[in-house]
C-alpha positions as CSV (number, residue, x, y, z in Angstrom):
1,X,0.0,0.0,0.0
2,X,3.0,2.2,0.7
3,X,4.0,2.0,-2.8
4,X,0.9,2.7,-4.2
5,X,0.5,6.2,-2.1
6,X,3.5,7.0,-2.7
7,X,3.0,6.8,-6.8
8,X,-0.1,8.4,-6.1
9,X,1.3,11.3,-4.3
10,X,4.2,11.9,-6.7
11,X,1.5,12.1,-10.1
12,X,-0.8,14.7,-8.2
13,X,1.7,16.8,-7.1
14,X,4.1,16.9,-10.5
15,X,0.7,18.1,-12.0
16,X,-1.1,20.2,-9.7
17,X,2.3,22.0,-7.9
18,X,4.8,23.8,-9.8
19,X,7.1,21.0,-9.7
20,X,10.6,22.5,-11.7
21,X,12.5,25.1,-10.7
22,X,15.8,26.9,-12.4
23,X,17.6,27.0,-15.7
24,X,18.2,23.7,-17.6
25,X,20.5,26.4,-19.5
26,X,18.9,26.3,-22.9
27,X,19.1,30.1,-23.3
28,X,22.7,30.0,-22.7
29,X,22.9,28.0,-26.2
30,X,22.5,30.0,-29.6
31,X,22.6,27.6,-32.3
32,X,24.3,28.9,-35.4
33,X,21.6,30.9,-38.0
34,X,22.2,30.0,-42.1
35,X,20.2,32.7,-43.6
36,X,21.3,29.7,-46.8
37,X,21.0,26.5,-45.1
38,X,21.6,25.2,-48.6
39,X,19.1,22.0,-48.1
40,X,15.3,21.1,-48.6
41,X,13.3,21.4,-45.6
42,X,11.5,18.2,-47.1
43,X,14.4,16.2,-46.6
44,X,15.1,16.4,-43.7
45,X,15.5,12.9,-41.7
46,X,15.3,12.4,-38.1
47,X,15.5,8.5,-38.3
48,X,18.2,7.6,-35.9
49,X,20.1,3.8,-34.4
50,X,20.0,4.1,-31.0
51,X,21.1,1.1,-28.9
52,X,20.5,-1.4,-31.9
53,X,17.0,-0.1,-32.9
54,X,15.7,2.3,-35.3
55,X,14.2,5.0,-34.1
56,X,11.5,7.3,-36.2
57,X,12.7,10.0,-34.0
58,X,15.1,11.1,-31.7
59,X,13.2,10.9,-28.4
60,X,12.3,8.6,-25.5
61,X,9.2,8.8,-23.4
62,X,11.5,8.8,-19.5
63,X,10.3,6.9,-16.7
64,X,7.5,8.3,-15.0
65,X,5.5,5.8,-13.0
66,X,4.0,2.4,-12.5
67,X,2.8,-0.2,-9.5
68,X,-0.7,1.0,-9.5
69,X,-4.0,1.0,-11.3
70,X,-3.8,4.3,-12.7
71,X,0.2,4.1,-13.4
72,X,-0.8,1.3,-15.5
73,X,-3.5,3.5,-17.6
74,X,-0.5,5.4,-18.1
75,X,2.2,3.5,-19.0
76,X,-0.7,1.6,-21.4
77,X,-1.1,5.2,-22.7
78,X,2.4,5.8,-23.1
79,X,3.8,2.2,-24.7
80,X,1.1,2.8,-27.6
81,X,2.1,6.2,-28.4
82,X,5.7,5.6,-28.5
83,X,4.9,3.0,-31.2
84,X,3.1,4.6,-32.9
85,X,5.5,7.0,-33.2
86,X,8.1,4.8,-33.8
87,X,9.9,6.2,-30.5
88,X,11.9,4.9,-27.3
89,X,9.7,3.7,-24.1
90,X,11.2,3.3,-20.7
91,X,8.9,2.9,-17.5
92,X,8.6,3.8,-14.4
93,X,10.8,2.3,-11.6
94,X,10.0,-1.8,-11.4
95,X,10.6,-1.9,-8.0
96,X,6.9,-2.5,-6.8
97,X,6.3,-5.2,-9.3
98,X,9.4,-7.1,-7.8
99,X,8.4,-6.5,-4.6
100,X,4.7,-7.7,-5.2
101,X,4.4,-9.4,-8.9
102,X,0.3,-8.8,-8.8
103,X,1.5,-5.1,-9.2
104,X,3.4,-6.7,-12.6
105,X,0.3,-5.9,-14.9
106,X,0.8,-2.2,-14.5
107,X,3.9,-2.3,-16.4
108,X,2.7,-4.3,-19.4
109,X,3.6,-3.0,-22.7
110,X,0.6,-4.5,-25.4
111,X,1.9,-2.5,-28.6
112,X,5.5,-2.9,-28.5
113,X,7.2,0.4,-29.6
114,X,11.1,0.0,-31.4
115,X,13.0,0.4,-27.8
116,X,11.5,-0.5,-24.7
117,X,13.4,0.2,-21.6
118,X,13.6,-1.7,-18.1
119,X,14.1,0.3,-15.0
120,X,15.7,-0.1,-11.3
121,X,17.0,2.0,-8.5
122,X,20.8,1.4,-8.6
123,X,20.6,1.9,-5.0
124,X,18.2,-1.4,-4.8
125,X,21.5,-3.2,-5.5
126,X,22.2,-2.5,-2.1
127,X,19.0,-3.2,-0.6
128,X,18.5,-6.9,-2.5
129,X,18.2,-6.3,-6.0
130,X,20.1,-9.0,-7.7
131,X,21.0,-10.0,-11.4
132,X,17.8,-12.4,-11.4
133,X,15.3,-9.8,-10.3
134,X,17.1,-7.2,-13.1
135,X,16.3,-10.0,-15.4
136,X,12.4,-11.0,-14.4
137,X,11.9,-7.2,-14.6
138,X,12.9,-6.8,-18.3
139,X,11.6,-10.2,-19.6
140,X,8.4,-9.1,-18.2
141,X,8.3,-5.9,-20.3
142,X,10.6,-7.9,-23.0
143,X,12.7,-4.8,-22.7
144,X,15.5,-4.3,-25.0
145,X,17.9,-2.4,-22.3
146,X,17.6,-1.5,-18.7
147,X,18.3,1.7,-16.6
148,X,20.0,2.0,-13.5
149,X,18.3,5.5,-12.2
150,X,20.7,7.4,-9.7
151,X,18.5,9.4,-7.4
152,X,20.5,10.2,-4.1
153,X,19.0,13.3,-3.3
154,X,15.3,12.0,-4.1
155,X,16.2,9.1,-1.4
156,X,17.2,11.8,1.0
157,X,13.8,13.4,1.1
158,X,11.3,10.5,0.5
159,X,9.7,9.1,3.9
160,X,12.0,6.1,4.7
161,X,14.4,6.7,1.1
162,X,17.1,4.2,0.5
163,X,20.6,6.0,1.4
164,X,23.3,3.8,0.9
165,X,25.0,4.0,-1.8
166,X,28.0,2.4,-1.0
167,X,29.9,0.7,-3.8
168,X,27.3,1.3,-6.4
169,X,29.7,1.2,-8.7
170,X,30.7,-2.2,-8.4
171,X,27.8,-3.4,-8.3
172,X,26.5,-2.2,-11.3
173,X,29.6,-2.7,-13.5
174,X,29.1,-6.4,-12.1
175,X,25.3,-6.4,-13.2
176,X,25.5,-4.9,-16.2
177,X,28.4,-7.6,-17.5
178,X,25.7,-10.3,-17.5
179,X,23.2,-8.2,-18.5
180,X,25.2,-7.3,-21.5
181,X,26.5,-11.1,-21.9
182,X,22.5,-12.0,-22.0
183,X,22.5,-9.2,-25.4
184,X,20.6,-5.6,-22.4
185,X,21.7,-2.8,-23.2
186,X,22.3,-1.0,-19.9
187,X,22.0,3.0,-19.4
188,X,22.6,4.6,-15.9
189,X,20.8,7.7,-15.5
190,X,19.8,10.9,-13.0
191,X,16.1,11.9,-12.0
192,X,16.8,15.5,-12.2
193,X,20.3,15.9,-10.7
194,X,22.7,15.8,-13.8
195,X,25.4,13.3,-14.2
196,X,29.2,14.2,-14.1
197,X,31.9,12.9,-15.9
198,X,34.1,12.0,-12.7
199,X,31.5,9.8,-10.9
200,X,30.8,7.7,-14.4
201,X,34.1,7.7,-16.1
202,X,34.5,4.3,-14.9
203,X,31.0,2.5,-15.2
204,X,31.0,-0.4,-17.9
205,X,27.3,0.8,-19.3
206,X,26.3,1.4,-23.1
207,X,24.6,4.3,-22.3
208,X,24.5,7.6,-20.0
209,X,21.2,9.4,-19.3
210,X,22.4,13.0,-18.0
211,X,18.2,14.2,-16.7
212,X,19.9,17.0,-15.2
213,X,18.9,20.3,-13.3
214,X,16.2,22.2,-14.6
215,X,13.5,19.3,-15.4
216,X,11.5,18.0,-12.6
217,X,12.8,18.9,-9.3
218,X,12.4,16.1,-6.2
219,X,13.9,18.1,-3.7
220,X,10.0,19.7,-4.7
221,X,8.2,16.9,-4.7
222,X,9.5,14.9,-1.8
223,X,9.3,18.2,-0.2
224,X,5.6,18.3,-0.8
225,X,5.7,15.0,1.5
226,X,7.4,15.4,4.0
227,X,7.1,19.7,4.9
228,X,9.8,18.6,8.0
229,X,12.5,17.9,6.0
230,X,14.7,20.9,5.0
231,X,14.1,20.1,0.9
232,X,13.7,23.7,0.7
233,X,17.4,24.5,0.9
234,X,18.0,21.8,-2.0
235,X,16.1,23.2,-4.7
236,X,19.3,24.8,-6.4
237,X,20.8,21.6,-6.2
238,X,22.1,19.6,-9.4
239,X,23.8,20.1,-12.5
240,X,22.3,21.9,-15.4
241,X,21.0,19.9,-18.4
242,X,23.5,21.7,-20.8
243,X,26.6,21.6,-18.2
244,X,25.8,17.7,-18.0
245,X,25.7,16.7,-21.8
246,X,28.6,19.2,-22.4
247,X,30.7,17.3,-19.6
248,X,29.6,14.0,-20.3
249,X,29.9,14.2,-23.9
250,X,33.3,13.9,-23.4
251,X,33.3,10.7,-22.1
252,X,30.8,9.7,-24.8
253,X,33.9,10.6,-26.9
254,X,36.3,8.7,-25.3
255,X,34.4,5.5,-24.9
256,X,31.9,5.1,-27.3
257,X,28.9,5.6,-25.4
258,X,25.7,6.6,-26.6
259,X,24.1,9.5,-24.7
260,X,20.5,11.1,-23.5
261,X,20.2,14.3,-23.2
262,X,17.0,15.1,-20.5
263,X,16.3,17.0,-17.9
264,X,14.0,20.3,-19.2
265,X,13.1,19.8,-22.5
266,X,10.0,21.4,-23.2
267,X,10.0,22.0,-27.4
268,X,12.2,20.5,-29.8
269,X,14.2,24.1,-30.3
270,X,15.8,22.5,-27.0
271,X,16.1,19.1,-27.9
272,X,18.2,20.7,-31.1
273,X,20.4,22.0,-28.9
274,X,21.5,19.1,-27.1
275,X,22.1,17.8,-30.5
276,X,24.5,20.7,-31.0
277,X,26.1,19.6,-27.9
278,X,26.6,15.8,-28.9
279,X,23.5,14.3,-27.7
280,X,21.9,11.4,-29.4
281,X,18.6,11.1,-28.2
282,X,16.3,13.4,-26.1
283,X,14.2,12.5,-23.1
284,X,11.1,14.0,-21.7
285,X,8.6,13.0,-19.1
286,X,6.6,15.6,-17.0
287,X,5.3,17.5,-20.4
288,X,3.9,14.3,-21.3
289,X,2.7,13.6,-18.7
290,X,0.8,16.8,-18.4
291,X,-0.4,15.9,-21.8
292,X,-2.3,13.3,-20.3
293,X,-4.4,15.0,-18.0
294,X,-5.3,17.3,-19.8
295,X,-9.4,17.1,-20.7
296,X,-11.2,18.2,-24.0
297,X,-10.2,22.2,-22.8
298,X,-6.8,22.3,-21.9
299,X,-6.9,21.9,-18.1
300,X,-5.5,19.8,-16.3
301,X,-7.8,16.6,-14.6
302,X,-7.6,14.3,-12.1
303,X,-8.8,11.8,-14.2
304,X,-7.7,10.3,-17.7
305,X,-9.8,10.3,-20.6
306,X,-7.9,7.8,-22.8
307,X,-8.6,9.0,-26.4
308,X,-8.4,12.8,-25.3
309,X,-4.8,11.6,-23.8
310,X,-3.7,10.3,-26.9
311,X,-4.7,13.6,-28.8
312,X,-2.8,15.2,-26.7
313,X,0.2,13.7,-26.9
314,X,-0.3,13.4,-31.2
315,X,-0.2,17.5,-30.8
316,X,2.2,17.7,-28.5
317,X,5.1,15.0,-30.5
318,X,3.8,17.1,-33.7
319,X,4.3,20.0,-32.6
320,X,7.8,19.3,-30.9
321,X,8.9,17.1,-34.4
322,X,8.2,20.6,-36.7
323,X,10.1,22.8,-34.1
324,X,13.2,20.2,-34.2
325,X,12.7,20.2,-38.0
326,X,12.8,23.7,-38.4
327,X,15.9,24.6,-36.1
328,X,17.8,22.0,-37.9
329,X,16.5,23.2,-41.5
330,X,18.3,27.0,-39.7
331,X,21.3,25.3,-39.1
332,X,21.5,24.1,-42.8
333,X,21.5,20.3,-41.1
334,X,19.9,17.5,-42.9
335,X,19.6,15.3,-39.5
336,X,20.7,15.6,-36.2
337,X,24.4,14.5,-37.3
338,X,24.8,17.4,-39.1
339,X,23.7,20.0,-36.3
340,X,26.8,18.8,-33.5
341,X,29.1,21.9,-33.1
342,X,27.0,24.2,-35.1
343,X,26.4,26.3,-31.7
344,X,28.1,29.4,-29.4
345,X,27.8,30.0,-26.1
346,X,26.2,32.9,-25.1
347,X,28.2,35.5,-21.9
Protein backbone atom coordinates (compact mmCIF):
# COMPACT_ATOMS: atom_id res chain seq x y z
CA UNK A 1 0.00 0.00 0.00
CA UNK A 2 3.01 2.15 0.69
CA UNK A 3 3.99 2.01 -2.80
CA UNK A 4 0.92 2.71 -4.25
CA UNK A 5 0.47 6.19 -2.07
CA UNK A 6 3.53 7.01 -2.75
CA UNK A 7 2.97 6.78 -6.76
CA UNK A 8 -0.14 8.42 -6.12
CA UNK A 9 1.25 11.34 -4.31
CA UNK A 10 4.21 11.89 -6.65
CA UNK A 11 1.49 12.08 -10.06
CA UNK A 12 -0.84 14.72 -8.22
CA UNK A 13 1.70 16.84 -7.13
CA UNK A 14 4.07 16.93 -10.50
CA UNK A 15 0.70 18.13 -11.96
CA UNK A 16 -1.14 20.18 -9.72
CA UNK A 17 2.30 21.97 -7.89
CA UNK A 18 4.84 23.76 -9.77
CA UNK A 19 7.14 21.01 -9.74
CA UNK A 20 10.61 22.45 -11.67
CA UNK A 21 12.50 25.12 -10.66
CA UNK A 22 15.84 26.94 -12.41
CA UNK A 23 17.62 26.95 -15.66
CA UNK A 24 18.19 23.75 -17.62
CA UNK A 25 20.55 26.43 -19.54
CA UNK A 26 18.88 26.30 -22.92
CA UNK A 27 19.12 30.14 -23.31
CA UNK A 28 22.74 30.01 -22.71
CA UNK A 29 22.91 27.96 -26.21
CA UNK A 30 22.53 30.03 -29.61
CA UNK A 31 22.61 27.60 -32.27
CA UNK A 32 24.34 28.87 -35.42
CA UNK A 33 21.58 30.86 -38.05
CA UNK A 34 22.19 30.00 -42.14
CA UNK A 35 20.17 32.72 -43.60
CA UNK A 36 21.32 29.71 -46.80
CA UNK A 37 20.97 26.53 -45.11
CA UNK A 38 21.58 25.23 -48.65
CA UNK A 39 19.10 21.96 -48.13
CA UNK A 40 15.33 21.10 -48.63
CA UNK A 41 13.32 21.44 -45.63
CA UNK A 42 11.52 18.21 -47.11
CA UNK A 43 14.39 16.18 -46.56
CA UNK A 44 15.06 16.45 -43.72
CA UNK A 45 15.52 12.88 -41.68
CA UNK A 46 15.30 12.38 -38.05
CA UNK A 47 15.54 8.51 -38.31
CA UNK A 48 18.18 7.57 -35.91
CA UNK A 49 20.10 3.80 -34.39
CA UNK A 50 20.02 4.08 -30.98
CA UNK A 51 21.10 1.08 -28.94
CA UNK A 52 20.53 -1.39 -31.91
CA UNK A 53 17.02 -0.11 -32.88
CA UNK A 54 15.71 2.31 -35.33
CA UNK A 55 14.19 4.99 -34.14
CA UNK A 56 11.51 7.29 -36.20
CA UNK A 57 12.69 10.02 -33.97
CA UNK A 58 15.11 11.14 -31.72
CA UNK A 59 13.16 10.88 -28.39
CA UNK A 60 12.32 8.64 -25.54
CA UNK A 61 9.24 8.84 -23.40
CA UNK A 62 11.47 8.80 -19.51
CA UNK A 63 10.32 6.87 -16.67
CA UNK A 64 7.48 8.26 -15.02
CA UNK A 65 5.46 5.82 -13.03
CA UNK A 66 4.03 2.35 -12.52
CA UNK A 67 2.78 -0.20 -9.48
CA UNK A 68 -0.75 1.01 -9.51
CA UNK A 69 -4.04 0.96 -11.32
CA UNK A 70 -3.79 4.28 -12.71
CA UNK A 71 0.24 4.12 -13.36
CA UNK A 72 -0.77 1.35 -15.47
CA UNK A 73 -3.51 3.54 -17.55
CA UNK A 74 -0.47 5.41 -18.05
CA UNK A 75 2.15 3.46 -19.03
CA UNK A 76 -0.68 1.60 -21.42
CA UNK A 77 -1.05 5.18 -22.73
CA UNK A 78 2.43 5.79 -23.05
CA UNK A 79 3.78 2.18 -24.69
CA UNK A 80 1.12 2.76 -27.60
CA UNK A 81 2.11 6.24 -28.42
CA UNK A 82 5.75 5.62 -28.47
CA UNK A 83 4.87 3.05 -31.16
CA UNK A 84 3.08 4.61 -32.86
CA UNK A 85 5.54 7.05 -33.22
CA UNK A 86 8.13 4.75 -33.81
CA UNK A 87 9.93 6.23 -30.48
CA UNK A 88 11.88 4.86 -27.30
CA UNK A 89 9.73 3.74 -24.06
CA UNK A 90 11.18 3.31 -20.65
CA UNK A 91 8.86 2.87 -17.51
CA UNK A 92 8.63 3.85 -14.38
CA UNK A 93 10.84 2.25 -11.57
CA UNK A 94 10.03 -1.81 -11.40
CA UNK A 95 10.62 -1.94 -8.05
CA UNK A 96 6.89 -2.46 -6.83
CA UNK A 97 6.32 -5.15 -9.31
CA UNK A 98 9.45 -7.12 -7.82
CA UNK A 99 8.40 -6.47 -4.62
CA UNK A 100 4.72 -7.73 -5.19
CA UNK A 101 4.40 -9.44 -8.93
CA UNK A 102 0.35 -8.76 -8.76
CA UNK A 103 1.49 -5.15 -9.25
CA UNK A 104 3.36 -6.72 -12.62
CA UNK A 105 0.33 -5.88 -14.94
CA UNK A 106 0.76 -2.18 -14.51
CA UNK A 107 3.85 -2.27 -16.43
CA UNK A 108 2.73 -4.28 -19.41
CA UNK A 109 3.65 -2.99 -22.69
CA UNK A 110 0.64 -4.54 -25.37
CA UNK A 111 1.88 -2.50 -28.56
CA UNK A 112 5.46 -2.91 -28.50
CA UNK A 113 7.22 0.36 -29.58
CA UNK A 114 11.12 -0.04 -31.40
CA UNK A 115 13.04 0.40 -27.84
CA UNK A 116 11.50 -0.53 -24.65
CA UNK A 117 13.41 0.17 -21.57
CA UNK A 118 13.55 -1.67 -18.12
CA UNK A 119 14.11 0.27 -15.04
CA UNK A 120 15.67 -0.11 -11.33
CA UNK A 121 17.02 2.02 -8.52
CA UNK A 122 20.75 1.37 -8.58
CA UNK A 123 20.58 1.88 -4.97
CA UNK A 124 18.22 -1.42 -4.80
CA UNK A 125 21.49 -3.21 -5.46
CA UNK A 126 22.22 -2.55 -2.05
CA UNK A 127 18.96 -3.20 -0.61
CA UNK A 128 18.54 -6.93 -2.52
CA UNK A 129 18.21 -6.30 -6.00
CA UNK A 130 20.06 -9.04 -7.73
CA UNK A 131 20.98 -10.02 -11.37
CA UNK A 132 17.79 -12.38 -11.39
CA UNK A 133 15.32 -9.79 -10.27
CA UNK A 134 17.10 -7.24 -13.07
CA UNK A 135 16.29 -9.99 -15.42
CA UNK A 136 12.37 -11.01 -14.44
CA UNK A 137 11.89 -7.23 -14.61
CA UNK A 138 12.93 -6.81 -18.32
CA UNK A 139 11.63 -10.17 -19.59
CA UNK A 140 8.42 -9.12 -18.15
CA UNK A 141 8.27 -5.85 -20.34
CA UNK A 142 10.60 -7.87 -23.03
CA UNK A 143 12.73 -4.77 -22.68
CA UNK A 144 15.53 -4.28 -25.03
CA UNK A 145 17.91 -2.35 -22.29
CA UNK A 146 17.56 -1.53 -18.70
CA UNK A 147 18.30 1.73 -16.60
CA UNK A 148 20.02 1.99 -13.53
CA UNK A 149 18.26 5.51 -12.20
CA UNK A 150 20.68 7.43 -9.68
CA UNK A 151 18.55 9.39 -7.37
CA UNK A 152 20.48 10.18 -4.13
CA UNK A 153 19.00 13.32 -3.34
CA UNK A 154 15.29 11.97 -4.07
CA UNK A 155 16.17 9.08 -1.38
CA UNK A 156 17.22 11.84 1.01
CA UNK A 157 13.84 13.42 1.14
CA UNK A 158 11.27 10.54 0.52
CA UNK A 159 9.65 9.11 3.86
CA UNK A 160 12.00 6.08 4.71
CA UNK A 161 14.45 6.69 1.13
CA UNK A 162 17.08 4.20 0.55
CA UNK A 163 20.64 6.02 1.38
CA UNK A 164 23.26 3.84 0.93
CA UNK A 165 25.04 4.05 -1.83
CA UNK A 166 27.99 2.45 -1.01
CA UNK A 167 29.87 0.69 -3.80
CA UNK A 168 27.33 1.30 -6.36
CA UNK A 169 29.73 1.22 -8.66
CA UNK A 170 30.71 -2.17 -8.36
CA UNK A 171 27.82 -3.43 -8.33
CA UNK A 172 26.48 -2.24 -11.33
CA UNK A 173 29.59 -2.69 -13.49
CA UNK A 174 29.13 -6.40 -12.11
CA UNK A 175 25.27 -6.43 -13.22
CA UNK A 176 25.54 -4.86 -16.19
CA UNK A 177 28.38 -7.62 -17.48
CA UNK A 178 25.73 -10.31 -17.48
CA UNK A 179 23.21 -8.22 -18.47
CA UNK A 180 25.24 -7.35 -21.53
CA UNK A 181 26.52 -11.10 -21.89
CA UNK A 182 22.46 -11.98 -22.02
CA UNK A 183 22.45 -9.19 -25.43
CA UNK A 184 20.60 -5.64 -22.44
CA UNK A 185 21.70 -2.81 -23.23
CA UNK A 186 22.35 -0.97 -19.87
CA UNK A 187 22.01 3.00 -19.38
CA UNK A 188 22.64 4.65 -15.93
CA UNK A 189 20.79 7.69 -15.48
CA UNK A 190 19.85 10.87 -13.04
CA UNK A 191 16.06 11.91 -11.99
CA UNK A 192 16.83 15.50 -12.20
CA UNK A 193 20.34 15.89 -10.67
CA UNK A 194 22.74 15.77 -13.79
CA UNK A 195 25.38 13.35 -14.20
CA UNK A 196 29.17 14.19 -14.06
CA UNK A 197 31.90 12.90 -15.87
CA UNK A 198 34.07 12.04 -12.74
CA UNK A 199 31.47 9.83 -10.91
CA UNK A 200 30.77 7.67 -14.38
CA UNK A 201 34.07 7.71 -16.06
CA UNK A 202 34.53 4.26 -14.95
CA UNK A 203 31.03 2.49 -15.23
CA UNK A 204 31.04 -0.43 -17.87
CA UNK A 205 27.33 0.76 -19.26
CA UNK A 206 26.33 1.44 -23.14
CA UNK A 207 24.56 4.27 -22.30
CA UNK A 208 24.46 7.62 -20.02
CA UNK A 209 21.25 9.43 -19.35
CA UNK A 210 22.42 13.03 -18.00
CA UNK A 211 18.23 14.19 -16.70
CA UNK A 212 19.90 17.02 -15.20
CA UNK A 213 18.90 20.28 -13.33
CA UNK A 214 16.21 22.23 -14.63
CA UNK A 215 13.48 19.33 -15.41
CA UNK A 216 11.47 17.99 -12.63
CA UNK A 217 12.77 18.86 -9.27
CA UNK A 218 12.39 16.09 -6.24
CA UNK A 219 13.87 18.07 -3.70
CA UNK A 220 10.01 19.68 -4.65
CA UNK A 221 8.15 16.93 -4.68
CA UNK A 222 9.53 14.92 -1.78
CA UNK A 223 9.29 18.22 -0.19
CA UNK A 224 5.57 18.28 -0.80
CA UNK A 225 5.65 14.99 1.47
CA UNK A 226 7.43 15.37 4.03
CA UNK A 227 7.09 19.74 4.89
CA UNK A 228 9.81 18.61 8.04
CA UNK A 229 12.48 17.90 5.96
CA UNK A 230 14.75 20.95 5.01
CA UNK A 231 14.06 20.11 0.89
CA UNK A 232 13.70 23.66 0.68
CA UNK A 233 17.41 24.46 0.91
CA UNK A 234 17.99 21.83 -1.98
CA UNK A 235 16.11 23.18 -4.68
CA UNK A 236 19.28 24.78 -6.41
CA UNK A 237 20.80 21.55 -6.23
CA UNK A 238 22.13 19.56 -9.37
CA UNK A 239 23.79 20.07 -12.46
CA UNK A 240 22.31 21.90 -15.44
CA UNK A 241 20.99 19.90 -18.40
CA UNK A 242 23.52 21.74 -20.83
CA UNK A 243 26.56 21.65 -18.21
CA UNK A 244 25.80 17.67 -17.97
CA UNK A 245 25.73 16.70 -21.76
CA UNK A 246 28.65 19.20 -22.36
CA UNK A 247 30.66 17.32 -19.63
CA UNK A 248 29.62 13.97 -20.34
CA UNK A 249 29.92 14.23 -23.90
CA UNK A 250 33.26 13.91 -23.41
CA UNK A 251 33.27 10.69 -22.05
CA UNK A 252 30.81 9.72 -24.75
CA UNK A 253 33.95 10.55 -26.91
CA UNK A 254 36.32 8.74 -25.32
CA UNK A 255 34.39 5.50 -24.95
CA UNK A 256 31.88 5.13 -27.33
CA UNK A 257 28.94 5.64 -25.41
CA UNK A 258 25.66 6.58 -26.59
CA UNK A 259 24.08 9.47 -24.71
CA UNK A 260 20.52 11.13 -23.53
CA UNK A 261 20.23 14.34 -23.21
CA UNK A 262 17.02 15.09 -20.53
CA UNK A 263 16.25 16.99 -17.92
CA UNK A 264 14.04 20.35 -19.19
CA UNK A 265 13.14 19.85 -22.49
CA UNK A 266 9.99 21.42 -23.24
CA UNK A 267 10.03 22.02 -27.37
CA UNK A 268 12.22 20.51 -29.84
CA UNK A 269 14.25 24.08 -30.29
CA UNK A 270 15.80 22.51 -26.95
CA UNK A 271 16.11 19.10 -27.90
CA UNK A 272 18.16 20.65 -31.13
CA UNK A 273 20.44 21.96 -28.95
CA UNK A 274 21.49 19.13 -27.13
CA UNK A 275 22.06 17.79 -30.49
CA UNK A 276 24.50 20.72 -31.03
CA UNK A 277 26.14 19.62 -27.94
CA UNK A 278 26.55 15.78 -28.88
CA UNK A 279 23.52 14.29 -27.71
CA UNK A 280 21.95 11.45 -29.40
CA UNK A 281 18.62 11.14 -28.19
CA UNK A 282 16.26 13.39 -26.12
CA UNK A 283 14.22 12.47 -23.13
CA UNK A 284 11.10 13.96 -21.68
CA UNK A 285 8.60 12.96 -19.06
CA UNK A 286 6.58 15.59 -17.00
CA UNK A 287 5.33 17.52 -20.44
CA UNK A 288 3.93 14.29 -21.34
CA UNK A 289 2.66 13.62 -18.72
CA UNK A 290 0.80 16.76 -18.40
CA UNK A 291 -0.41 15.93 -21.79
CA UNK A 292 -2.27 13.28 -20.26
CA UNK A 293 -4.43 14.99 -17.98
CA UNK A 294 -5.28 17.27 -19.80
CA UNK A 295 -9.43 17.09 -20.69
CA UNK A 296 -11.16 18.15 -24.03
CA UNK A 297 -10.16 22.18 -22.83
CA UNK A 298 -6.77 22.26 -21.93
CA UNK A 299 -6.89 21.91 -18.07
CA UNK A 300 -5.53 19.83 -16.29
CA UNK A 301 -7.84 16.58 -14.62
CA UNK A 302 -7.59 14.30 -12.05
CA UNK A 303 -8.82 11.83 -14.22
CA UNK A 304 -7.71 10.27 -17.75
CA UNK A 305 -9.83 10.32 -20.55
CA UNK A 306 -7.85 7.79 -22.78
CA UNK A 307 -8.63 9.05 -26.36
CA UNK A 308 -8.38 12.83 -25.30
CA UNK A 309 -4.85 11.61 -23.84
CA UNK A 310 -3.67 10.29 -26.95
CA UNK A 311 -4.73 13.62 -28.76
CA UNK A 312 -2.84 15.22 -26.71
CA UNK A 313 0.19 13.72 -26.93
CA UNK A 314 -0.26 13.38 -31.18
CA UNK A 315 -0.16 17.47 -30.78
CA UNK A 316 2.22 17.74 -28.53
CA UNK A 317 5.10 15.02 -30.50
CA UNK A 318 3.75 17.13 -33.70
CA UNK A 319 4.32 20.00 -32.59
CA UNK A 320 7.84 19.29 -30.91
CA UNK A 321 8.87 17.12 -34.39
CA UNK A 322 8.18 20.59 -36.74
CA UNK A 323 10.09 22.76 -34.12
CA UNK A 324 13.25 20.18 -34.20
CA UNK A 325 12.69 20.18 -37.97
CA UNK A 326 12.83 23.73 -38.42
CA UNK A 327 15.90 24.63 -36.08
CA UNK A 328 17.80 22.03 -37.92
CA UNK A 329 16.51 23.21 -41.50
CA UNK A 330 18.25 26.97 -39.74
CA UNK A 331 21.32 25.26 -39.08
CA UNK A 332 21.50 24.13 -42.84
CA UNK A 333 21.51 20.30 -41.08
CA UNK A 334 19.91 17.53 -42.87
CA UNK A 335 19.55 15.28 -39.47
CA UNK A 336 20.74 15.56 -36.16
CA UNK A 337 24.37 14.47 -37.31
CA UNK A 338 24.79 17.43 -39.05
CA UNK A 339 23.67 20.04 -36.32
CA UNK A 340 26.80 18.84 -33.55
CA UNK A 341 29.10 21.94 -33.14
CA UNK A 342 27.05 24.24 -35.12
CA UNK A 343 26.44 26.29 -31.70
CA UNK A 344 28.07 29.44 -29.42
CA UNK A 345 27.80 29.95 -26.06
CA UNK A 346 26.24 32.88 -25.10
CA UNK A 347 28.24 35.45 -21.94
Amino acid sequence: MENNSRKKEHIRHALHENVEHGSAGFEKILLKHKALPEIDFDEINLETNFLGKQLKFPIIIEAITGGFDEGGKINEILSETASEFGIGFMVGSQRPMLENFALAETYKILKHPPLIIGNIGAVQLNYGITYEDCMKAINYIKADALAFHLNPLQECFQPAGNRNFKNLKKQINEISSKLRIAGIKVIVKEVGGGLNYDDVANLEVDCLDVAGFGGTNWAIIEGKRAPNKPAGTFYNWGIPTIESVKSIRALKDKRNLELVASGGIRNGTDAAKCFALGADVSGMALPFLREIYKDDEGKISDSINKEIAKQNLRKFLNKFIEELKIALFLTGSKNIKEIKGKYSVKE
